[in-house]
PDB file with one MODEL, atoms N, CA, C and O in Angstrom:
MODEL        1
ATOM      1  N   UNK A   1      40.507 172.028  60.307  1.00  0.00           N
ATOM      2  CA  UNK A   1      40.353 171.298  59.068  1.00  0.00           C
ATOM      3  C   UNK A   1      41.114 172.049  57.983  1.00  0.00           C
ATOM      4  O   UNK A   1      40.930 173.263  57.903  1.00  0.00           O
ATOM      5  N   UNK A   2      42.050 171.374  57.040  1.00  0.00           N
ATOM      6  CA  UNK A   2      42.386 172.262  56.220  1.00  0.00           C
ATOM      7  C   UNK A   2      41.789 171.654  54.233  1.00  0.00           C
ATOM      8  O   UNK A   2      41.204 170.705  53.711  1.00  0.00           O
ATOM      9  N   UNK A   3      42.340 172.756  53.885  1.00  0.00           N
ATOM     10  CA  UNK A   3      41.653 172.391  52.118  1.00  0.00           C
ATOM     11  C   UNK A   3      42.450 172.395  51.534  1.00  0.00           C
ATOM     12  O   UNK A   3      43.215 173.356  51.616  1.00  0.00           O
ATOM     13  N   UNK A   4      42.745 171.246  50.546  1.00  0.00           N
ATOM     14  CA  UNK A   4      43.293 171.227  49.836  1.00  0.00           C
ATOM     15  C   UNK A   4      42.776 170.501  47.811  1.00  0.00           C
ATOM     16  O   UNK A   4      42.315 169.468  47.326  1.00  0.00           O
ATOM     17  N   UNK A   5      43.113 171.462  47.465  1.00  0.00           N
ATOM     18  CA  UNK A   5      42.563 171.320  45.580  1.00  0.00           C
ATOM     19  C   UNK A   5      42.987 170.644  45.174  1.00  0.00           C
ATOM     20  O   UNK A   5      44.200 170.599  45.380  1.00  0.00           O
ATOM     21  N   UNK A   6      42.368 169.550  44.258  1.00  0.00           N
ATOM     22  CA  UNK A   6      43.290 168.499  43.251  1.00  0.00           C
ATOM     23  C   UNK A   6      42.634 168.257  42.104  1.00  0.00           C
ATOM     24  O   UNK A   6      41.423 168.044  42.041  1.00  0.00           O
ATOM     25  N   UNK A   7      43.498 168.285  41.047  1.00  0.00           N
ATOM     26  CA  UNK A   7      43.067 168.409  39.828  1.00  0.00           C
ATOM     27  C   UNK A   7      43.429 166.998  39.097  1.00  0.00           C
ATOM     28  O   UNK A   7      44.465 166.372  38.871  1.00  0.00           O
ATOM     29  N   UNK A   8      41.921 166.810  38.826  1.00  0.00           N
ATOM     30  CA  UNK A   8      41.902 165.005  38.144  1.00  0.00           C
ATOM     31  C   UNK A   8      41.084 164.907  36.946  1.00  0.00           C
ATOM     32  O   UNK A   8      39.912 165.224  36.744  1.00  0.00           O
ATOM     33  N   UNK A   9      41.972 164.397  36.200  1.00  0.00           N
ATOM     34  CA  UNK A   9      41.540 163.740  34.967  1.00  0.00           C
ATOM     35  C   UNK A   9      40.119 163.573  35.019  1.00  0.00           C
ATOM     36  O   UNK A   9      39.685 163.089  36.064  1.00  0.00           O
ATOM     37  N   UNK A  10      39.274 163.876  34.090  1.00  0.00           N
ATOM     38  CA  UNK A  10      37.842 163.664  34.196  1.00  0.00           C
ATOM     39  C   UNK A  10      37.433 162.173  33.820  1.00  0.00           C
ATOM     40  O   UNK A  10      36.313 161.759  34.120  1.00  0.00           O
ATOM     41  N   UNK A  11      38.254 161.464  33.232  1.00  0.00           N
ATOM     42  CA  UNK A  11      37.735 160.022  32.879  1.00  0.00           C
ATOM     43  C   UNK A  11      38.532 159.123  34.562  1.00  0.00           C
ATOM     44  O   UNK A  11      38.594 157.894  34.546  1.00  0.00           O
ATOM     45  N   UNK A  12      38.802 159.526  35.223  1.00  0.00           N
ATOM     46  CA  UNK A  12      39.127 158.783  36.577  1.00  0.00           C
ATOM     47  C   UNK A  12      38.165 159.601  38.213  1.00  0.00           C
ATOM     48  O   UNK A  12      38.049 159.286  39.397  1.00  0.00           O
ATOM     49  N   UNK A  13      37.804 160.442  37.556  1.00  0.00           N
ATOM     50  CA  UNK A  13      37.069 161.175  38.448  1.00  0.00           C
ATOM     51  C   UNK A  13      36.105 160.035  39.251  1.00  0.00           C
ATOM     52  O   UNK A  13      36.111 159.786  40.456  1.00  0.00           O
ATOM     53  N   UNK A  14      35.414 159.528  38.365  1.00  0.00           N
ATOM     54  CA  UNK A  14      34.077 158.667  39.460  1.00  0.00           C
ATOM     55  C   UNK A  14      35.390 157.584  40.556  1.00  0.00           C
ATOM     56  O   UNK A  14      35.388 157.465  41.781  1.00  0.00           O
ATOM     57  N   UNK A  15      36.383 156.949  39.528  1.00  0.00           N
ATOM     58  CA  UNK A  15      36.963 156.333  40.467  1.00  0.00           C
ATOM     59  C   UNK A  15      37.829 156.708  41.905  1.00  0.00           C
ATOM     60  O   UNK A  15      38.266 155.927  42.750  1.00  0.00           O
ATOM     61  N   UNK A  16      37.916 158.380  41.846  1.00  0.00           N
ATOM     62  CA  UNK A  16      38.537 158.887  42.652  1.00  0.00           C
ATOM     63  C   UNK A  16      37.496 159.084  43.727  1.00  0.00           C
ATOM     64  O   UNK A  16      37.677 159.008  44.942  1.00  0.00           O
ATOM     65  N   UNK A  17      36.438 159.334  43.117  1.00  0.00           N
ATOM     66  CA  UNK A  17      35.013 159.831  44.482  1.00  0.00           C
ATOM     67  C   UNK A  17      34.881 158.051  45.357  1.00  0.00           C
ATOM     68  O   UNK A  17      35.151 157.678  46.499  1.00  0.00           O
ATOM     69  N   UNK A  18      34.420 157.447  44.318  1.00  0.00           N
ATOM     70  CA  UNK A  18      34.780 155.437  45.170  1.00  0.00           C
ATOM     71  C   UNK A  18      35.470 155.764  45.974  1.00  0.00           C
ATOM     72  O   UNK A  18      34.864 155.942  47.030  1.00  0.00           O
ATOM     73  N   UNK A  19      36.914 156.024  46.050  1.00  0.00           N
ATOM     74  CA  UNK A  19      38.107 156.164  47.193  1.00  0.00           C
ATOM     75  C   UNK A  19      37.634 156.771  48.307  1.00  0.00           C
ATOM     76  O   UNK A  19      37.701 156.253  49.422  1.00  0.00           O
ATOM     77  N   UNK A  20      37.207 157.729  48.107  1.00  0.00           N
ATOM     78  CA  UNK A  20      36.884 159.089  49.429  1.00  0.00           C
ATOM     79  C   UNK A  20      35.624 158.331  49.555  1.00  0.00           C
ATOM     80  O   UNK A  20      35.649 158.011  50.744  1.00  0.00           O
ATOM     81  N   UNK A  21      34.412 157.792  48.996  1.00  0.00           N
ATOM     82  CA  UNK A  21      33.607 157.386  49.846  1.00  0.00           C
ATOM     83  C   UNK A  21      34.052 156.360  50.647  1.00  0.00           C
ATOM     84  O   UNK A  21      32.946 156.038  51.083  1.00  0.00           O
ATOM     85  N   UNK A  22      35.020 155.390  51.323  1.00  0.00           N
ATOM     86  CA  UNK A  22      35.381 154.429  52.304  1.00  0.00           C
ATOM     87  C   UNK A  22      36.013 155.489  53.075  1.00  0.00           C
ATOM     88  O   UNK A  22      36.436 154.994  54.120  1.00  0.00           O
ATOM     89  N   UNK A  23      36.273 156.801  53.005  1.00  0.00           N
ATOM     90  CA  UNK A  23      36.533 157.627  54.256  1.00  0.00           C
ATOM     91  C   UNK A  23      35.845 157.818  55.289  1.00  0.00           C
ATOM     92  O   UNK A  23      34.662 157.672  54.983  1.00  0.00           O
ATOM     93  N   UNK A  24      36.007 158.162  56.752  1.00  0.00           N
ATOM     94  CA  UNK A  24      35.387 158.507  57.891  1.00  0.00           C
ATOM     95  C   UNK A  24      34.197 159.840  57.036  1.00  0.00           C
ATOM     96  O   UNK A  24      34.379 160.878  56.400  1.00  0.00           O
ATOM     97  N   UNK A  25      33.244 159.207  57.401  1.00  0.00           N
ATOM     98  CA  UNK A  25      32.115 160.781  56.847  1.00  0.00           C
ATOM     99  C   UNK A  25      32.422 162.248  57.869  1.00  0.00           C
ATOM    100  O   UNK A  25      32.227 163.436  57.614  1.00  0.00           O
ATOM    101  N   UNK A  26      32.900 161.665  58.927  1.00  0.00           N
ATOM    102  CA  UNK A  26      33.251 162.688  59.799  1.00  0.00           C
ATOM    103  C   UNK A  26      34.716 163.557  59.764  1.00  0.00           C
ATOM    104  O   UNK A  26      35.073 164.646  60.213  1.00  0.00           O
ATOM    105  N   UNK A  27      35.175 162.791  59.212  1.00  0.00           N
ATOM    106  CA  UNK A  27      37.000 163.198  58.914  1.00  0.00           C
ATOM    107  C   UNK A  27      37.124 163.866  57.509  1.00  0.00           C
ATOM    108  O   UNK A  27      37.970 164.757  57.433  1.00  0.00           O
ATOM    109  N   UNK A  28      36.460 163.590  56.466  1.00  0.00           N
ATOM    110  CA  UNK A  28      36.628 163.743  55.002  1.00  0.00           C
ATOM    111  C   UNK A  28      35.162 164.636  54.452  1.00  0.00           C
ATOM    112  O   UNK A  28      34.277 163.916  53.990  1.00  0.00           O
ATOM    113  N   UNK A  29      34.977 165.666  54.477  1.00  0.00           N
ATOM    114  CA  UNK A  29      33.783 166.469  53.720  1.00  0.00           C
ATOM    115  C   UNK A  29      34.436 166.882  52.189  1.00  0.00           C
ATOM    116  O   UNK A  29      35.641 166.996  51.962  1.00  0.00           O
ATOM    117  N   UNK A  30      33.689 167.013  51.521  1.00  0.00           N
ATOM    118  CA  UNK A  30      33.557 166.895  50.011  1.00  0.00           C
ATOM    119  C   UNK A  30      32.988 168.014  49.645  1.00  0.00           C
ATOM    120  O   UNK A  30      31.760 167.920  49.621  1.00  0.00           O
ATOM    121  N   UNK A  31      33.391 169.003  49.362  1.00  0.00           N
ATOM    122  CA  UNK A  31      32.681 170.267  48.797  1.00  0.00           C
ATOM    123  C   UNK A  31      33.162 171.106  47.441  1.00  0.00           C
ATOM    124  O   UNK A  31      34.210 171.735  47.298  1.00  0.00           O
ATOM    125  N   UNK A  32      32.208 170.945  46.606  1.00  0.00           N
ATOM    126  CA  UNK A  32      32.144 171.702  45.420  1.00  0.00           C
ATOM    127  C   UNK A  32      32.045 172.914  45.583  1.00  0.00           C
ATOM    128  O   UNK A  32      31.301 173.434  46.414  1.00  0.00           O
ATOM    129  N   UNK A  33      33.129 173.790  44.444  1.00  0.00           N
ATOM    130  CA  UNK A  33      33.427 175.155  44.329  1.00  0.00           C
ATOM    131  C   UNK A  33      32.049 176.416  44.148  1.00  0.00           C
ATOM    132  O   UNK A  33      30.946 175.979  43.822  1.00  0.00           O
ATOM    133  N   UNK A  34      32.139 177.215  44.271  1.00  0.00           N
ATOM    134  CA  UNK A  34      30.781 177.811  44.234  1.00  0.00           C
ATOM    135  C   UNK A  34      30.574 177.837  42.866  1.00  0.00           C
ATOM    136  O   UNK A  34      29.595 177.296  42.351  1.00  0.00           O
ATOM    137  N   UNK A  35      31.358 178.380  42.289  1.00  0.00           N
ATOM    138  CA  UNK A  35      30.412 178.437  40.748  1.00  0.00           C
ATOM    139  C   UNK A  35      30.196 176.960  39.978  1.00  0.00           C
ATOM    140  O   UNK A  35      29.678 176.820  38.870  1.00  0.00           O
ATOM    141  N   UNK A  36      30.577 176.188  40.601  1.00  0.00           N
ATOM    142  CA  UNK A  36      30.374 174.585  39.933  1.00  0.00           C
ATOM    143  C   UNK A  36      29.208 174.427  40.879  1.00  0.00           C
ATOM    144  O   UNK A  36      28.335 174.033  40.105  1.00  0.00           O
ATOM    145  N   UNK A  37      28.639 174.492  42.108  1.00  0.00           N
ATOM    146  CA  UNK A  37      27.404 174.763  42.458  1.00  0.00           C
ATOM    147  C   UNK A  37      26.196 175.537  41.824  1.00  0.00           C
ATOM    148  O   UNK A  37      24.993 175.285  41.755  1.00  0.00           O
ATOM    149  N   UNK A  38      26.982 176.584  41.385  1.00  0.00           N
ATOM    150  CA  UNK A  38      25.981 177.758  41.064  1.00  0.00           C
ATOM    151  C   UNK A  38      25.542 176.856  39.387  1.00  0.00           C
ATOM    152  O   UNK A  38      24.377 176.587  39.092  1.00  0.00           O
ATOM    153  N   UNK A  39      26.275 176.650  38.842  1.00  0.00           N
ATOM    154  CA  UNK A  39      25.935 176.231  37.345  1.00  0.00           C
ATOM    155  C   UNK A  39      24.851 174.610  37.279  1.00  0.00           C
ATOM    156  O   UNK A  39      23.833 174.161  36.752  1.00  0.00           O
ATOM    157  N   UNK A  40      25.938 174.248  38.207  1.00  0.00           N
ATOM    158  CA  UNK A  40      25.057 172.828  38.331  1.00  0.00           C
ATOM    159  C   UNK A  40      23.430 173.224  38.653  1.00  0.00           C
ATOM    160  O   UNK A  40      22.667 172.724  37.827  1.00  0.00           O
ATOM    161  N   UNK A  41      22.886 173.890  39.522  1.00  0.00           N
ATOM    162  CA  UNK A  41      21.877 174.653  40.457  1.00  0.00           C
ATOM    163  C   UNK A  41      21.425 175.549  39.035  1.00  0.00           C
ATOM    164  O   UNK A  41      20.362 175.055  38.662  1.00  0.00           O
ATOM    165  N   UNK A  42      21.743 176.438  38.300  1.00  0.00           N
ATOM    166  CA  UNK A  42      21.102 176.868  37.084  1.00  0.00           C
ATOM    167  C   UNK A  42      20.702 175.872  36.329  1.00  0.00           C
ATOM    168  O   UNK A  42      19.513 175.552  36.340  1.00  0.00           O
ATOM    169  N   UNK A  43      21.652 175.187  35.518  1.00  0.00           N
ATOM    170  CA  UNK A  43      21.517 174.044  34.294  1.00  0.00           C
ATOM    171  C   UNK A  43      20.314 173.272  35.054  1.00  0.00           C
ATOM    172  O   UNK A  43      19.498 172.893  34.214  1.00  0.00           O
ATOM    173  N   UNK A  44      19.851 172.833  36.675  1.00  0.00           N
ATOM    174  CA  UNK A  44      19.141 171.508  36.910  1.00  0.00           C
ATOM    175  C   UNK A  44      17.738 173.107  36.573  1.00  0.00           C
ATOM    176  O   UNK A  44      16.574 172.837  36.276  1.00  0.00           O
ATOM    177  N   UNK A  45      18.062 174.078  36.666  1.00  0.00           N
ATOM    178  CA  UNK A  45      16.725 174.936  36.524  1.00  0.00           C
ATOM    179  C   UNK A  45      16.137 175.012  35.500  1.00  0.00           C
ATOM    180  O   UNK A  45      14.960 174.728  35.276  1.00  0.00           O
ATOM    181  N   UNK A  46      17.152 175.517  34.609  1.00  0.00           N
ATOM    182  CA  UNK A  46      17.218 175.386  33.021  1.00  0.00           C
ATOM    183  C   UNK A  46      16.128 174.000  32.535  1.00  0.00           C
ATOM    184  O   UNK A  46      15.281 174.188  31.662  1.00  0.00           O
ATOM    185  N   UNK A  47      16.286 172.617  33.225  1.00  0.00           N
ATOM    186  CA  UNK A  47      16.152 171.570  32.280  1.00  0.00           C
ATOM    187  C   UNK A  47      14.717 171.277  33.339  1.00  0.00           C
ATOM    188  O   UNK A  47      13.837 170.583  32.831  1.00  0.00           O
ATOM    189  N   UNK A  48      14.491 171.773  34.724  1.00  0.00           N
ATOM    190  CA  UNK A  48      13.370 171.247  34.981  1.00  0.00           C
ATOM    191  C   UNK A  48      12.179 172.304  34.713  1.00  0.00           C
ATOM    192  O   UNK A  48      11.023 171.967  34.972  1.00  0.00           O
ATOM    193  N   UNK A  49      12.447 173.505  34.224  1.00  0.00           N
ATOM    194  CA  UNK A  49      11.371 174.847  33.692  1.00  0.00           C
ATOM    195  C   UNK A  49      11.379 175.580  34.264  1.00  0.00           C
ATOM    196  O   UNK A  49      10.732 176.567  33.916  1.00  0.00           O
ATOM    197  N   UNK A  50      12.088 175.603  35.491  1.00  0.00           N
ATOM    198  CA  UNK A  50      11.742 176.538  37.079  1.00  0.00           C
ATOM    199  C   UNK A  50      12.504 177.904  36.508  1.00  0.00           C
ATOM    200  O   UNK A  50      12.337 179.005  37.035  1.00  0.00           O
ATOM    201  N   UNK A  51      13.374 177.675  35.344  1.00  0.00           N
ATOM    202  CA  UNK A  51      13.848 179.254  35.128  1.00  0.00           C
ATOM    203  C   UNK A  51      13.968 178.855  33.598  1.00  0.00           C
ATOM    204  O   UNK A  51      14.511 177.932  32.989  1.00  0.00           O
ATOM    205  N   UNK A  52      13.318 179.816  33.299  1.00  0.00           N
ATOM    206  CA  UNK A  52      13.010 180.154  31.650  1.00  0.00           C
ATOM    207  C   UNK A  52      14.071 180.570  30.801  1.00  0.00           C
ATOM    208  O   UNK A  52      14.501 181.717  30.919  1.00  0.00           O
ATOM    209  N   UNK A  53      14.566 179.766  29.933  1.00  0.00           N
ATOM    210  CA  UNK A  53      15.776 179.943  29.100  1.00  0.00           C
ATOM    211  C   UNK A  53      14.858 180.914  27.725  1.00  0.00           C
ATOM    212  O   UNK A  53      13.635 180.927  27.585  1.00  0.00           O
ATOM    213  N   UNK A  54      15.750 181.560  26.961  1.00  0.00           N
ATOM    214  CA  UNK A  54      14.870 182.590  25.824  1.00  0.00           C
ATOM    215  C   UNK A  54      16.393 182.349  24.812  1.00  0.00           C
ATOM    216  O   UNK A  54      17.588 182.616  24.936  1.00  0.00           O
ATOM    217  N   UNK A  55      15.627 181.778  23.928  1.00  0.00           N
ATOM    218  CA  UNK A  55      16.473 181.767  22.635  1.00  0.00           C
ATOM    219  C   UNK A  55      17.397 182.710  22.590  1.00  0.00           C
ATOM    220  O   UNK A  55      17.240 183.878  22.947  1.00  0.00           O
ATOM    221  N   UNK A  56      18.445 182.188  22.120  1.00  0.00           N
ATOM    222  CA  UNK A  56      19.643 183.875  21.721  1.00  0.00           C
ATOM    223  C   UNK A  56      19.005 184.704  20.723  1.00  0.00           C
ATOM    224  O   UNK A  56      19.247 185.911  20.741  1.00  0.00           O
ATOM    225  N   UNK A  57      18.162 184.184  19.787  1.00  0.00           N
ATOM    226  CA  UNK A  57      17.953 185.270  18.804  1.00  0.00           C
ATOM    227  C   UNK A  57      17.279 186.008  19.375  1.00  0.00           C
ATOM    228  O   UNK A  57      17.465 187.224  19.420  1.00  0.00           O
ATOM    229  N   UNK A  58      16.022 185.160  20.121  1.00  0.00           N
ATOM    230  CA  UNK A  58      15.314 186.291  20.801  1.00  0.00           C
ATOM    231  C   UNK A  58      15.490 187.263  21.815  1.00  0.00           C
ATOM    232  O   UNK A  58      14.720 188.188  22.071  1.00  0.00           O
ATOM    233  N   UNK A  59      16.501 187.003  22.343  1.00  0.00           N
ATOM    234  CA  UNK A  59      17.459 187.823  23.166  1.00  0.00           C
ATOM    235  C   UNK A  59      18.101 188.980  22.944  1.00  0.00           C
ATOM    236  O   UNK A  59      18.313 189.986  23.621  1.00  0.00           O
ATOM    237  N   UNK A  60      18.441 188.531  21.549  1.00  0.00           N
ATOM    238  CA  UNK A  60      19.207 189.812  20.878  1.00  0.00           C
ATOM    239  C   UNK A  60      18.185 190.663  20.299  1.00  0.00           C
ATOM    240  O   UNK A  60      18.237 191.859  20.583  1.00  0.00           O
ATOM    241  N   UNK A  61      17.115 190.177  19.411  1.00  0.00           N
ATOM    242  CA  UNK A  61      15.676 190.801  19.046  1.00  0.00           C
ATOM    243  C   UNK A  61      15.656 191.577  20.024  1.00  0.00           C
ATOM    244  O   UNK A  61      16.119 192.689  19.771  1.00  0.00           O
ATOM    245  N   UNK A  62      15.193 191.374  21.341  1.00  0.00           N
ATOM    246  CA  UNK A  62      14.629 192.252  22.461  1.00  0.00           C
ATOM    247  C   UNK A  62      15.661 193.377  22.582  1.00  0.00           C
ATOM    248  O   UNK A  62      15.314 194.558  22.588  1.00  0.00           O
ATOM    249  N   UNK A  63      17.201 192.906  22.697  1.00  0.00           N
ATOM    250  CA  UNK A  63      18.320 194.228  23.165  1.00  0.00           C
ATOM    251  C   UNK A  63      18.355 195.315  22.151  1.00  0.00           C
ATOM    252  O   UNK A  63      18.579 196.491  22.435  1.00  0.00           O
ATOM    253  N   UNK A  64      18.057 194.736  20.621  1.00  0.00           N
ATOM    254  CA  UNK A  64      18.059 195.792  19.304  1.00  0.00           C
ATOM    255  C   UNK A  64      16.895 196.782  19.634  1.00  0.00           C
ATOM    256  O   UNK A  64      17.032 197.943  20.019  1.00  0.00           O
ATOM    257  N   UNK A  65      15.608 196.045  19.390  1.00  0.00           N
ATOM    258  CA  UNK A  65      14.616 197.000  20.021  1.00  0.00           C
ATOM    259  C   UNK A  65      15.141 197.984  21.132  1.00  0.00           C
ATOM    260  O   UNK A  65      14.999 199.203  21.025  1.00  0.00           O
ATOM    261  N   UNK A  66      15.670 197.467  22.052  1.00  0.00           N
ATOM    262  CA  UNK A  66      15.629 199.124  23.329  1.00  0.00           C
ATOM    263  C   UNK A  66      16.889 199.607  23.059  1.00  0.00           C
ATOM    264  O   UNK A  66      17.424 200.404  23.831  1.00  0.00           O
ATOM    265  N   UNK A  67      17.446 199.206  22.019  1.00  0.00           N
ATOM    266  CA  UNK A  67      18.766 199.865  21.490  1.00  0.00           C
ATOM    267  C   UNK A  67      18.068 201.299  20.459  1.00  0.00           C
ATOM    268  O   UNK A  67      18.465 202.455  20.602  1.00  0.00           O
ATOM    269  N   UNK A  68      16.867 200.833  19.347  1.00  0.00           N
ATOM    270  CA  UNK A  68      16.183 201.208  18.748  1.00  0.00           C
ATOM    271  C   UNK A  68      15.304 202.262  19.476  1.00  0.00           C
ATOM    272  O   UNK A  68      15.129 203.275  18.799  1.00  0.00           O
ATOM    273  N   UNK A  69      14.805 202.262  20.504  1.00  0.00           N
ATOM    274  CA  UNK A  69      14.154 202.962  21.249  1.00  0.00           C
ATOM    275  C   UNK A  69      14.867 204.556  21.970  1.00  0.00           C
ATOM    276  O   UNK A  69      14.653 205.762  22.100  1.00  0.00           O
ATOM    277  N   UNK A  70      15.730 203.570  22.243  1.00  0.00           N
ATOM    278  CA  UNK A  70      17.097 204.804  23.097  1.00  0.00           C
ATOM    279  C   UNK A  70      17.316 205.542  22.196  1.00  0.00           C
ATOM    280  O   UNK A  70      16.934 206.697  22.384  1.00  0.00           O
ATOM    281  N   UNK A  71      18.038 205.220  20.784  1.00  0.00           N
ATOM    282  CA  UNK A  71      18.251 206.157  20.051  1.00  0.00           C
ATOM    283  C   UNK A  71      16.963 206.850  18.885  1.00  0.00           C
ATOM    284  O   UNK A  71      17.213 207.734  18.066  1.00  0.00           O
ATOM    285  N   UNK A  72      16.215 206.491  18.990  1.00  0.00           N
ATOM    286  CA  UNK A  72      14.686 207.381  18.583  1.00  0.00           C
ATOM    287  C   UNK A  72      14.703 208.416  19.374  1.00  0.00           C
ATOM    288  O   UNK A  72      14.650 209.585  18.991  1.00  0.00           O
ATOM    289  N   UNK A  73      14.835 207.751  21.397  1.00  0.00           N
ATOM    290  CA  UNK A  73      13.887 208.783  22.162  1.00  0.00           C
ATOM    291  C   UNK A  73      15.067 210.134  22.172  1.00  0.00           C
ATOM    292  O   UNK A  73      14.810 211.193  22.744  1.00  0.00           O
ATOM    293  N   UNK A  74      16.079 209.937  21.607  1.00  0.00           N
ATOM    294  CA  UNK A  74      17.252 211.167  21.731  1.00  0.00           C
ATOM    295  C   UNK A  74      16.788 211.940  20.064  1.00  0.00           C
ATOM    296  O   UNK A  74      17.387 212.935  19.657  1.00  0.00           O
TER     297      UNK A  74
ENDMDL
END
């Protein structure tokens, strides 16, 4: 089997997936890149609660503190 990348316009995209679905399911596999997996697979985590998003401010709040800490404990 070999792979080959193609880069498509995002407003023709759904019409390009239509095409490849009338392909042999056995001849034609369809596979997304890992980090377009990996993000898709975060973001559906992100939006169903299963992984806890934390405000940026509060993010940065928390890093100042052990920034604050480190340089006290010296």
């Amino acid at each position: 089997m070999q792979t080959i990348t193609l880069k498509i316009q995002d407003d023709f995209v759904p019409k390009f997936m239509n095409l490849l679905e009338v392909l042999p399911k056995n001849k034609v596999k369809i596979q997304k890149d890992e980090i377009t997996l990996e993000l898709e697979k975060r973001i559906q985590e992100i939006e169903d609660g299963s992984l806890p998003a934390v405000p940026f401010d509060s993010m940065w709040d928390s890093i100042e503190e052990k920034i604050q800490k480190y340089k006290n404990a010296n």
